[in-house]
N, C-alpha and C positions, 0 to 999 in steps of 0.2 A: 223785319229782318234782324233787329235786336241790337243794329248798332246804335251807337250815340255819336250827335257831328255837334260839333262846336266850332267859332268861329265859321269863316263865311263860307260854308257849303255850298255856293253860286260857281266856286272855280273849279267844282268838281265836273259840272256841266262844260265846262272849259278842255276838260283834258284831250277827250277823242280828236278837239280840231284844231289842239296843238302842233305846230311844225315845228320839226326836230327830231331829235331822241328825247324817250323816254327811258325815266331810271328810277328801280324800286328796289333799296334796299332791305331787307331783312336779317334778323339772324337766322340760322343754318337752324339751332336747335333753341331751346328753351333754357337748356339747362345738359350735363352731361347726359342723363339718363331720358331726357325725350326731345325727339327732332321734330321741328317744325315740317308740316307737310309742303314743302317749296312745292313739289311737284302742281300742286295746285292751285297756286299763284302762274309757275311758267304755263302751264296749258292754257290758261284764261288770255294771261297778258301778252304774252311774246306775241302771238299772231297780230297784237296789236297794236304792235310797234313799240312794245315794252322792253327793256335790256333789265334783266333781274340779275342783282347782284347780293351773295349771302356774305355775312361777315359772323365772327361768335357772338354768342351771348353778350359776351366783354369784346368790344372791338378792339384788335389791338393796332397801335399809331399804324401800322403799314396799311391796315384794313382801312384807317380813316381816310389816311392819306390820297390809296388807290377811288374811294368811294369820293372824294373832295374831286380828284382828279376827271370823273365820270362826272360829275353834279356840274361840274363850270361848264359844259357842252350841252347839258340837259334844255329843254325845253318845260319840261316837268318832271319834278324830284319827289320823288314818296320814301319817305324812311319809317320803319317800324321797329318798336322797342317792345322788348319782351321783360321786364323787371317786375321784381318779387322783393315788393317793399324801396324807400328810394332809387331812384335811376341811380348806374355809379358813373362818376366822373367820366368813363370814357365813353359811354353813351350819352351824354351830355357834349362830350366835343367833335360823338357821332353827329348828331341833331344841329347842332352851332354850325359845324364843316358845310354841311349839305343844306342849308335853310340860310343861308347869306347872301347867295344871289337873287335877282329880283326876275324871277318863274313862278309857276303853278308848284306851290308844295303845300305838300299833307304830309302831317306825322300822325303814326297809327300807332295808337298803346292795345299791343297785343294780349297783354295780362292784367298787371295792374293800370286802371283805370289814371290813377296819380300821374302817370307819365306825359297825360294830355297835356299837364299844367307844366311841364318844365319843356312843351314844345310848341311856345306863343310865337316862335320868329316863322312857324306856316301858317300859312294860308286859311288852311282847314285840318282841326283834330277831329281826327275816328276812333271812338273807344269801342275794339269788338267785343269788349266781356269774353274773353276767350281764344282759344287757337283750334279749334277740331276746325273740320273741312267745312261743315256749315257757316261760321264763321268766317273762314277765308273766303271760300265761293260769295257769300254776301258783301262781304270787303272789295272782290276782282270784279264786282255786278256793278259796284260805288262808283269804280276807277274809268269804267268803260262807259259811262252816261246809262 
């Protein structure tokens, strides 16, 4: 499938028979000029008890905030970073916000690969090497055992 999992891939198997909400943040887009295909994470996950929430590229304090506020009720938290070149600071207080409570969390570095390494407080890192839909479809295949 072409991803890469680091650290403990065991809690990936964990997720479907988690009780609670679940919560998958992502950015909206990549970048101004290209959008992340959400649609293809919500069609996979929602039926599956997934609540998917977009924030920007740059998340901004309101977005961490509202995404902190969804994460302390989770069950299991998945947050994904899309950076080009260092994570910046507010994705870094995205990852910190939402990976403090002690649930099932996976951080996914959607582009650069590097962002596995500055998201040690989950569970489990997934680097897709990428964002097309093959990609994601492979990432929502991960999430659901």
């Amino acid at each position: 499938d072409g991803l890469v999992m680091e650290g403990i891939a065991g809690v990936l198997g964990e997720i479907p028979k988690a009780q609670g909400p679940k919560l998958f943040v992502l950015p909206r887009a990549l970048d101004q000029h290209r959008p992340l295909r959400v649609d293809v994470v919500r069609e996979q996950l929602e039926p599956a008890g997934f609540t998917i929430m977009e924030v920007g590229a740059t998340p901004t304090a309101e977005e961490i905030n509202r995404a902190e506020g969804r994460a302390s009720e989770a069950s299991v938290v998945v947050v994904a970073t899309a950076s080009r070149g260092p994570m910046s600071p507010e994705n870094h207080r995205l990852v910190t916000a939402l990976t403090r409570h002690d649930v099932i969390k996976v951080g996914v570095a959607l582009l650069d690969p590097a962002d596995a390494d500055a998201m040690m407080t989950a569970n489990c890192r997934i680097k897709t090497l990428g964002f097309a839909v093959p990609q994601l479809w492979a990432l929502c295949q991960k999430l659901l055992g």
